[in-house]
C-alpha positions as CSV (number, residue, x, y, z in Angstrom):
1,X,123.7,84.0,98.6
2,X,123.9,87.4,97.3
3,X,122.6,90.9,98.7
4,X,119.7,90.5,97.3
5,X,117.0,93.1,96.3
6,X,116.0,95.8,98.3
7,X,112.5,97.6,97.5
8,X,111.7,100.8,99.5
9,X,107.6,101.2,99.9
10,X,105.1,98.7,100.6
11,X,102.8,99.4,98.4
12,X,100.5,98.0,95.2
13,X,104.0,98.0,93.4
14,X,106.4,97.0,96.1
15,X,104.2,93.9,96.6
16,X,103.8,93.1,92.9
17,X,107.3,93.1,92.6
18,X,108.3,90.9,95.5
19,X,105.7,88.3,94.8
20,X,107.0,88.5,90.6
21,X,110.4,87.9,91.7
22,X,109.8,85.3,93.5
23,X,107.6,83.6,90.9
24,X,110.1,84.4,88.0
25,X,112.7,82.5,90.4
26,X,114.7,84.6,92.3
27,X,116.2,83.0,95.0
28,X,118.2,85.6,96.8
29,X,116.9,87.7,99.8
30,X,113.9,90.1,99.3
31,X,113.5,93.0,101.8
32,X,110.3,95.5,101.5
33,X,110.5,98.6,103.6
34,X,107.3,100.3,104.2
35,X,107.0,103.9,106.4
36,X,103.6,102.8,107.7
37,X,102.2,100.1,110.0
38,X,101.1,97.8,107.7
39,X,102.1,95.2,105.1
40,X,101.0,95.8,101.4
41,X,97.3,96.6,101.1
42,X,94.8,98.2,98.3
43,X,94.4,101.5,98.2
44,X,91.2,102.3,96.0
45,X,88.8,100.7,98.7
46,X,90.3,103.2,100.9
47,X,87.6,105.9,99.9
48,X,84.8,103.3,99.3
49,X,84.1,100.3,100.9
50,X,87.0,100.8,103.8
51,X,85.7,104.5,104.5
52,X,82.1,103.1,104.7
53,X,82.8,100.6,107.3
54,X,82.3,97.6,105.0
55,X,85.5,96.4,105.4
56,X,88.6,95.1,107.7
57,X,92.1,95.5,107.5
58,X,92.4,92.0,106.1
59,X,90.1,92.4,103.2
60,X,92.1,94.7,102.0
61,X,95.3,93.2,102.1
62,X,97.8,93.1,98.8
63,X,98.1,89.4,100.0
64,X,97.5,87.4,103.0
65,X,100.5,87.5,105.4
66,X,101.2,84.2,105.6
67,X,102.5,84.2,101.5
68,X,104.8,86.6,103.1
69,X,106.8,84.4,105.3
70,X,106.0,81.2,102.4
71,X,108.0,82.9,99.8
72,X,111.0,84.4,102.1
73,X,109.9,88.1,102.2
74,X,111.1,90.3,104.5
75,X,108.6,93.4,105.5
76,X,109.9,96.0,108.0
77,X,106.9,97.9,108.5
78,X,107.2,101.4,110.2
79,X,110.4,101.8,109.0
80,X,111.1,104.7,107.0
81,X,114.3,105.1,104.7
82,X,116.1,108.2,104.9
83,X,118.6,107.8,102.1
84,X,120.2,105.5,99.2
85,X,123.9,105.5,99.4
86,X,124.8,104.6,95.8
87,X,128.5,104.2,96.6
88,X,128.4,101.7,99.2
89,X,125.0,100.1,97.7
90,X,122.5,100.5,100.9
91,X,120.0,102.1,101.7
92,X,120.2,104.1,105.4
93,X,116.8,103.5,107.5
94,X,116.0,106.2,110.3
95,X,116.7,104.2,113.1
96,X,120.3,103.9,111.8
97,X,120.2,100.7,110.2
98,X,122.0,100.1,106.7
99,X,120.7,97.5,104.5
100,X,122.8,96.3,101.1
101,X,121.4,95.8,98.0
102,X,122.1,93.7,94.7
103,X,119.5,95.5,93.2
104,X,116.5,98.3,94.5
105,X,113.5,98.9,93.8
106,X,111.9,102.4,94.4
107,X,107.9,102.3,95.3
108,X,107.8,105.2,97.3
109,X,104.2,106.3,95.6
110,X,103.3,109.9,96.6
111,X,101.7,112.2,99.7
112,X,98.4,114.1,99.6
113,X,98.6,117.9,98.2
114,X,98.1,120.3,101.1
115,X,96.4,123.5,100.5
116,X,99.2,126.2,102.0
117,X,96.5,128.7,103.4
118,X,95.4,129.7,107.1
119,X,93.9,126.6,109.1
120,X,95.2,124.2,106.8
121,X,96.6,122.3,110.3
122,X,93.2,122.5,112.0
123,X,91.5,119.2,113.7
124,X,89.0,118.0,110.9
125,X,91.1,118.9,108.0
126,X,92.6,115.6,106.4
127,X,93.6,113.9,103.3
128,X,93.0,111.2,102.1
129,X,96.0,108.4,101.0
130,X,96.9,105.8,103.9
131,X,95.3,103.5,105.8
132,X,95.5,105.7,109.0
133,X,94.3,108.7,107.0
134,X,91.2,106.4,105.8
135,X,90.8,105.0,109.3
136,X,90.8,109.0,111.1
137,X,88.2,110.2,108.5
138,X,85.8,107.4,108.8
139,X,85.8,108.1,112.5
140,X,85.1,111.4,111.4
141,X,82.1,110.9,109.3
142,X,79.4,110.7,111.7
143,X,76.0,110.9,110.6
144,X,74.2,114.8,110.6
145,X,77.7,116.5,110.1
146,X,79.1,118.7,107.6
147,X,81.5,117.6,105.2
148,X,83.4,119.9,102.6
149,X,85.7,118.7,100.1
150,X,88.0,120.7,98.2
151,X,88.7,118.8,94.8
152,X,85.9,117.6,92.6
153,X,88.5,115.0,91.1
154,X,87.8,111.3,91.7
155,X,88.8,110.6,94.9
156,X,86.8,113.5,96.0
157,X,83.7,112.4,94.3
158,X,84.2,109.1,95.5
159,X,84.1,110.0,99.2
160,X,81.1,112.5,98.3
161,X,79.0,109.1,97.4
162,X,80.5,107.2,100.9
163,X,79.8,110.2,102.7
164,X,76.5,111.0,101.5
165,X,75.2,107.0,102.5
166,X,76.5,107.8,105.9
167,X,73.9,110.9,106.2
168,X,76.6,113.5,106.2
169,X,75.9,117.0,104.3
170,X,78.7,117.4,101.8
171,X,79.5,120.1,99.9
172,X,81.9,119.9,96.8
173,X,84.4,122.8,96.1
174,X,85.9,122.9,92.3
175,X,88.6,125.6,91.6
176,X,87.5,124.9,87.9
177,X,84.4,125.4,86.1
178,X,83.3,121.5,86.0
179,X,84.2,118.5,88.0
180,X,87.1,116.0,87.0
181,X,87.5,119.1,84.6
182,X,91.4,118.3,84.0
183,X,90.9,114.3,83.3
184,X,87.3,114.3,81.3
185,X,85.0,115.8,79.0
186,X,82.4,117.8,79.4
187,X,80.0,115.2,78.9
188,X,81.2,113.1,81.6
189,X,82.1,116.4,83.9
190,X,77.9,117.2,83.6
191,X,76.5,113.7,84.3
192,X,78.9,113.3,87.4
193,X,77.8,116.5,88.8
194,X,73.6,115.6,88.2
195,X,74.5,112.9,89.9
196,X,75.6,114.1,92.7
197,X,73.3,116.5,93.1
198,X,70.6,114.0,92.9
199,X,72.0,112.5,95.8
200,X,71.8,115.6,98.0
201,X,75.3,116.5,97.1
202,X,75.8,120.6,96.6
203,X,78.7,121.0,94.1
204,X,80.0,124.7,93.6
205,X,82.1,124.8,90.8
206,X,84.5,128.4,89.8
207,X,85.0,128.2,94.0
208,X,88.5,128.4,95.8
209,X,89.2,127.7,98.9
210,X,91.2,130.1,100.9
211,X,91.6,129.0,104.7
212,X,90.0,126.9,106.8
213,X,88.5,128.8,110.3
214,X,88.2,127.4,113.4
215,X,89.3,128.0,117.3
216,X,90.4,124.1,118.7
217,X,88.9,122.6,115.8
218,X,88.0,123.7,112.5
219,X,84.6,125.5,111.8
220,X,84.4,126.3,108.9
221,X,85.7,127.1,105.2
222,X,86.3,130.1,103.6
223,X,86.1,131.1,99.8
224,X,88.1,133.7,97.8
225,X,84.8,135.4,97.9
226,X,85.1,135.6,101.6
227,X,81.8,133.5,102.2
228,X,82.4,131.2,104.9
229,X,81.0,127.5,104.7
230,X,80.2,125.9,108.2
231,X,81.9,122.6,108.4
232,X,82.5,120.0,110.5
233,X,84.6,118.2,108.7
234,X,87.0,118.7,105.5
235,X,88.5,116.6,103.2
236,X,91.5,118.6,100.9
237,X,91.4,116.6,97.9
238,X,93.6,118.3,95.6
239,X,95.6,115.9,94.2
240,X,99.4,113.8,94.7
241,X,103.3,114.5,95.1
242,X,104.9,112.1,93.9
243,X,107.5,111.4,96.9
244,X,110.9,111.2,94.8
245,X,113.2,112.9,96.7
246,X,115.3,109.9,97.9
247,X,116.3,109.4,94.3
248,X,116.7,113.1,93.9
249,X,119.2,113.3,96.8
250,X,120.7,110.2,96.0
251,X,121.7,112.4,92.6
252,X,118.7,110.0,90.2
253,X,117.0,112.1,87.6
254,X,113.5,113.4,88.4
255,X,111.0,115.4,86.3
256,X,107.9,115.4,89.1
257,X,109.1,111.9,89.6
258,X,111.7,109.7,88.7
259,X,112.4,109.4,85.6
260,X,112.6,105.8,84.4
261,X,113.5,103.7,81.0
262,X,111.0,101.5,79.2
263,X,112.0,98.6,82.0
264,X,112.2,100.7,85.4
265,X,115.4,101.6,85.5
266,X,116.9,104.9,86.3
267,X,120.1,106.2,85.6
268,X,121.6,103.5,87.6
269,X,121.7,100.4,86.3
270,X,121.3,98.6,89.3
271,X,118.0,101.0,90.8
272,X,114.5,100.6,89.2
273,X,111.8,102.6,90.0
274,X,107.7,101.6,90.1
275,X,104.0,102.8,90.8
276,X,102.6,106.5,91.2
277,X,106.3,108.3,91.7
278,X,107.4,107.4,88.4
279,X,107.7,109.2,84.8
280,X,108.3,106.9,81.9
281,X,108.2,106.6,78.1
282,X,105.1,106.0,76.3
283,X,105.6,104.8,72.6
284,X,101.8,104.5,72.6
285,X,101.5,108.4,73.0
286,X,105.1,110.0,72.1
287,X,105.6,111.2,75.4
288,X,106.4,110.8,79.2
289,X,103.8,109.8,81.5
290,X,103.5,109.7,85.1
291,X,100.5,107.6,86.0
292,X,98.6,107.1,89.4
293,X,96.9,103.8,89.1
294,X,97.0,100.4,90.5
295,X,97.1,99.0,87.0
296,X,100.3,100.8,86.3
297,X,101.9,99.9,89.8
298,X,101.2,96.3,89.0
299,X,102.6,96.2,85.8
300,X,105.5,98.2,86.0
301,X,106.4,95.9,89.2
302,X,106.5,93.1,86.7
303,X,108.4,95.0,84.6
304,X,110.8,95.8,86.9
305,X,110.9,92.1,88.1
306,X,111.9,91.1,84.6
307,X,114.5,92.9,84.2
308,X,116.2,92.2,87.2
309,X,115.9,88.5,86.2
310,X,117.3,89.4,82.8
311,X,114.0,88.8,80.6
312,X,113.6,92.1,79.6
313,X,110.3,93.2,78.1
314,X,109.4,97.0,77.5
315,X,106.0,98.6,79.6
316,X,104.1,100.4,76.9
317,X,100.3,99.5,78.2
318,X,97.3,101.0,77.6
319,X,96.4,103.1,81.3
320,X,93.5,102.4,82.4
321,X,91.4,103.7,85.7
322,X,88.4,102.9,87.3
323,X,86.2,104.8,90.0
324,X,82.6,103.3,91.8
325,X,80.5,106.1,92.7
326,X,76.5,105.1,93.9
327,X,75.4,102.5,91.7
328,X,77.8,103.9,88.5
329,X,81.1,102.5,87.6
330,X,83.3,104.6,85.6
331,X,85.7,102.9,83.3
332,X,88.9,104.7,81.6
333,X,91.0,103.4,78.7
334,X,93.6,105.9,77.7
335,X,94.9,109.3,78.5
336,X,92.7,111.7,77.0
337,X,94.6,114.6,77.4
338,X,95.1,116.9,74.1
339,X,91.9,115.5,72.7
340,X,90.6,117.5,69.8
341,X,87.3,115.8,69.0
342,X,85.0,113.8,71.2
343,X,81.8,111.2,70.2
344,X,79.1,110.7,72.4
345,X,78.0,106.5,72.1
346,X,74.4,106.3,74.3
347,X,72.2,108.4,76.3
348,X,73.6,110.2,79.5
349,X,69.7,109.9,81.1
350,X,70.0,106.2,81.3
351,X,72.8,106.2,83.0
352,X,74.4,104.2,80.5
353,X,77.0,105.9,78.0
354,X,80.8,106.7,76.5
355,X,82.9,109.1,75.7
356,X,85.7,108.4,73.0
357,X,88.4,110.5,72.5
358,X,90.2,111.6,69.5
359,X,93.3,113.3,68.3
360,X,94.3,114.0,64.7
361,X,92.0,111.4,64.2
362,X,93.0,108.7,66.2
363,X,91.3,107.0,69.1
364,X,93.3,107.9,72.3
365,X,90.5,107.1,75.4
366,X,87.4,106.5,76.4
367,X,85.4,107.3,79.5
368,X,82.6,104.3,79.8
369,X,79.8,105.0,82.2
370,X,78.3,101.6,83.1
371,X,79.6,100.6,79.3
372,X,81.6,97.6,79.7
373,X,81.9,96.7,76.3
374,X,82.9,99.8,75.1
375,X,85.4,100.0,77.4
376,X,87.2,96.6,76.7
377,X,86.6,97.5,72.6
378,X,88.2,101.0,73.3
379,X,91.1,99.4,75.3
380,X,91.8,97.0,72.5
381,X,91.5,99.3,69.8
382,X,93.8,102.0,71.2
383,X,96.1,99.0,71.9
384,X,96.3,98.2,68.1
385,X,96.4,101.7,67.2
386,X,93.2,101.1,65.5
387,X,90.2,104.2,65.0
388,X,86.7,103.0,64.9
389,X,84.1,104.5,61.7
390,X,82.8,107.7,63.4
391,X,79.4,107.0,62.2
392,X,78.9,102.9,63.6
393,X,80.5,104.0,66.7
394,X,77.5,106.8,67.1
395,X,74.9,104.4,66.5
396,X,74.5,102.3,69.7
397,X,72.8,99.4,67.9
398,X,75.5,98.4,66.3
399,X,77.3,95.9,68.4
400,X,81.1,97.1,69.4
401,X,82.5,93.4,68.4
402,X,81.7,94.8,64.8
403,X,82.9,98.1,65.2
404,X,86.1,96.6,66.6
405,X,85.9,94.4,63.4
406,X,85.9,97.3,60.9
407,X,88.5,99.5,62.7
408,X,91.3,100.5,60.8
């Protein structure tokens, strides 16, 4: 038996692509190496239903831990890697240990974004990405306390909603002049934000935050205006680093991740790379993407797990994202990015409505408020590189199975 296939993270992806191997037939050893306590688990409930006390650790888990030890998968949890050695083929663990590979597999995913400003280390300022992160800020959110978040992006919203059904007062700090102003239209920026506010929420958009202030603990947070917000609690939601600087040292190229071909692979043959920390082609939009979605971690494990089994088949999906917010789903098809035209399909007030997207006249997304349908049509449609008539799509009684039918 060979050295088998070594996959550093234990993540969405890492899991994905054990379990793929392993149904694709692989029969040599698999190893995962994770940095934090836990085997694979999922991430999204991690600002929902985990941060509202709705779940346990093992409702969230990638897969129960007994397929683990069925399909002969090694997990070394709390076990962080310090480096790939390329020459000799291992990878070096911190306690010392050096593990071969046949083949590896990079899931390293990302970190929070800090803010770099005064008080940033304070007790009560936290991110949100693990498990333990998740764990500390539910503890946090006690009922009559004061919650700022800095980052009206979705994660940010999401714990807004959580927080607000736990009776905490939350305030919601956007640098920009809208929420989720850098991944939606306006339309979809506006309803988010009456929403919010309908649920007690106070959003203050075109507001930085500068510092946090506090003695022991933190206090409070202060604007570039120098106004001073009295918190409790904050939650610095400003985004992911994508954490590719084992592949950087170990001499892979990176581009604010590593860069990878249409299969996974880096520059080495022999090294694939999966999930949030990766940049890859996109024939479907004529450029390099790097993604930070489940969907994408999933697939690209596959992908990855293909091509180590010599079947390979290129990853050029359709993204698509998804965020639960009070009693609204938000479903995303596409990258909307570079838009230059936008159609409004039903009414905002009725909570029930999408956005599609359009560039030099083609379809590229879709933002579906409680829409399913227009979602899956929009998915489909970009898929085909197909463009709906502008004038049925408007029209909400006309059913999406026949606009899909007369796209072009």
């Amino acid at each position: 038996m060979g050295a088998g296939t070594v996959i550093i993270g234990a993540g969405h992806g890492a899991g994905q692509a054990a379990a793929s191997l392993r149904q694709l037939g692989y029969k040599n050893p698999i190893i995962l190496l994770g940095d934090e306590d836990y085997p694979p688990y999922q991430r999204p409930p991690l600002s929902k239903a985990w941060l509202a006390g709705e779940q346990s650790v093992q409702d969230i888990l990638f897969k129960p831990e007994i397929f683990w030890e069925q399909n002969g998968i090694a997990i070394r949890t709390g076990c962080p890697v310090t480096a790939i050695d390329r020459s000799a083929r291992e990878v070096v663990c911190a306690d010392g240990t050096r593990l071969p590979w046949a083949h590896l597999v990079i899931a390293t995913g990302g970190h929070a974004r800090r803010l770099q400003c005064p008080g940033g280390d304070l007790p009560g300022v936290q991110v949100l990405r693990t498990l333990a992160d998740a764990t500390a800020l539910s503890k946090a959110m006690q009922e009559g306390r004061r919650l700022v978040i800095v980052g009206g992006g979705y994660v940010g919203l999401e714990v807004a909603a959580t927080a607000r059904k736990r009776g905490l007062e939350v305030t919601v700090l956007e640098a920009e002049e809208r929420v989720l102003a850098r991944v939606a239209g306006e339309a979809v920026s506006r309803f988010f934000e009456t929403l919010h506010r309908n649920h007690g929420v106070t959003i203050r958009t075109g507001a930085l935050a500068q510092g946090f202030d506090g003695g022991t603990r933190l206090a409070g947070v202060r604007l570039d205006d120098g106004h001073v917000l009295p918190a409790d609690l904050a939650l610095v939601g400003i985004g992911l680093v994508p954490n590719d600087d084992l592949a950087a040292a170990a001499g892979l190229a990176c581009d604010n991740g590593i860069v990878v071909d249409a299969y996974c692979r880096t520059e080495d043959p022999d090294i694939y790379a999966i999930g949030d920390v990766t940049r890859h082609p996109s024939a479907l939009y004529g450029r390099s993407l790097r993604l930070e979605s489940v969907h994408n971690a999933l697939e690209q494990a596959k992908t990855a797990a293909m091509a180590i089994m010599g079947r390979e088949k290129p990853y050029d999906q359709v993204p698509w994202f998804w965020s639960d917010q009070y009693d609204v789903k938000l479903q995303i098809a596409g990258i909307s990015q570079g838009y230059d035209e936008t159609l409004l399909r039903g009414t905002p007030e009725n909570n029930s409505f999408a956005v599609f997207y359009f560039r030099k006249g083609a379809l590229i997304a879709c933002d579906a408020i409680n829409a399913p349908p227009e979602y899956m049509a929009a998915r489909m449609m970009i898929a085909q590189g197909k463009t709906p008539d502008r004038a049925r799509l408007a029209d909400p009684g006309v059913p999406m199975k026949e606009i899909m039918a007369g796209a072009s």
